[in-house]
C-alpha positions as a printed Julia matrix, in Angstrom:
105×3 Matrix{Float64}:
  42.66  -22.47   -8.35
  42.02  -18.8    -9.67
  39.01  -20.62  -11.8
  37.41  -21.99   -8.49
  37.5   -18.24   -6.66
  36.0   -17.05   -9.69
  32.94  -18.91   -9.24
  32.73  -19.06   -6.56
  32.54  -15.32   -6.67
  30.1   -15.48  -10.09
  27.49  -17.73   -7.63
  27.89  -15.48   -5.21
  26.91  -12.87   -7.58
  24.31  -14.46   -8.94
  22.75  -15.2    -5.63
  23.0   -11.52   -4.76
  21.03  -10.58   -8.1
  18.34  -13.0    -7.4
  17.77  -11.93   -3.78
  17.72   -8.08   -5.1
  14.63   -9.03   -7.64
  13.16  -10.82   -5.17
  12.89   -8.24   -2.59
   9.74   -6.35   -4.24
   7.69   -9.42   -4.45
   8.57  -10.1    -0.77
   7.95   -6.74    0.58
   4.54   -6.36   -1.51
   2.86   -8.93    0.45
   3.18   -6.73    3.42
   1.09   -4.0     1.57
  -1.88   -6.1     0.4
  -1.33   -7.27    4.43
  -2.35   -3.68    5.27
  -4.9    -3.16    2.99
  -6.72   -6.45    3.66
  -6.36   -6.3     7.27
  -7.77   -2.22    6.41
 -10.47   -3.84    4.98
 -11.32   -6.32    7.48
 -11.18   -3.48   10.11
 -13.6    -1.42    8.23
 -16.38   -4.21    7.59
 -16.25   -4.77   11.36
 -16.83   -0.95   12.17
 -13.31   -0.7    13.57
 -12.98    2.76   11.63
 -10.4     3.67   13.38
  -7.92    1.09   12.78
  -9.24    0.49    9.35
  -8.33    4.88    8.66
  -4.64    3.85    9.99
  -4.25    0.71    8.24
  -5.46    2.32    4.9
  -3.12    5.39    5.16
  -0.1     2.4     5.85
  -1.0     0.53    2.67
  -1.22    3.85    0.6
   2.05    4.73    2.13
   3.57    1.74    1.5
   2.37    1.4    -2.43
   1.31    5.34   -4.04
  -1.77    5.36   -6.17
  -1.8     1.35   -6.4
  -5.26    0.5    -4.83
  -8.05    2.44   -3.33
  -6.86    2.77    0.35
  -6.95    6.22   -0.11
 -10.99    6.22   -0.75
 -11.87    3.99    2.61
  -9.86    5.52    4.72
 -11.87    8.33    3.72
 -14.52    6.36    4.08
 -13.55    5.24    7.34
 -12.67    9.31    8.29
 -16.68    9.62    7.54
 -17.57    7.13    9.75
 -15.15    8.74   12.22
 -16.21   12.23   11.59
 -13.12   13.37   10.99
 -14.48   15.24    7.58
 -11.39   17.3     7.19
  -9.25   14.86    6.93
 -11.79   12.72    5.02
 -11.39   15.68    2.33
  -7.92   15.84    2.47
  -8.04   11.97    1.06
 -10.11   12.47   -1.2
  -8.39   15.02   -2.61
  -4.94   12.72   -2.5
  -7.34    9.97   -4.76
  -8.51   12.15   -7.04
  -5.32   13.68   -7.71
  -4.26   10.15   -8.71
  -7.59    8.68  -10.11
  -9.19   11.53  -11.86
 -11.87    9.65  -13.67
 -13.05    7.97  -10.22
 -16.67    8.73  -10.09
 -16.62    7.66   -6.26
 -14.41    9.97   -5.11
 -15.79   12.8    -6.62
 -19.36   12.18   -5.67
 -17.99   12.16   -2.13
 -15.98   15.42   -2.51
């Protein structure tokens, strides 16, 4: 009897494990969500959204893509150029050798 409770508890384990190194892969879906939808919004001149959904994905994933660069891009459009600078900034900080960003700067 004591064997059966033990693996019972071992599976259990085991399960518990597998759902914890799953959980990145099925929360990073939800950032490439943002930053696609982002990008959608911003080829369809919705600059607002696209500024909102940008700053989301960067939240969501630091440094990992360039949602900081449209929704500077998208803070242009806006003419918002304050806050476009302020993301710039945030890029370069991260991608220093991003010609881009520093030609927009």
């Amino acid at each position: 009897m004591m064997r059966e409770y033990g693996s019972d508890r071992s599976g259990m384990l085991g399960r518990a494990v597998m759902l914890l190194l799953l959980v990145p892969f099925i929360c990073a879906p939800q950032t490439d969500s943002e930053y696609a939808r982002g990008v959608a919004a911003f080829r369809a001149g919705d600059y607002a959204s696209a500024a909102d959904l940008f700053a989301k994905a960067e939240l969501a994933a630091p440094g990992t893509s360039d949602a900081l660069i449209y929704q500077a891009k998208s803070l242009i459009h806006l003419q918002n150029f304050s806050s476009s600078e302020s993301a710039l900034r945030r890029y370069i900080a991260v991608h220093t050798d991003s010609h881009e960003a520093l030609y927009r700067k």
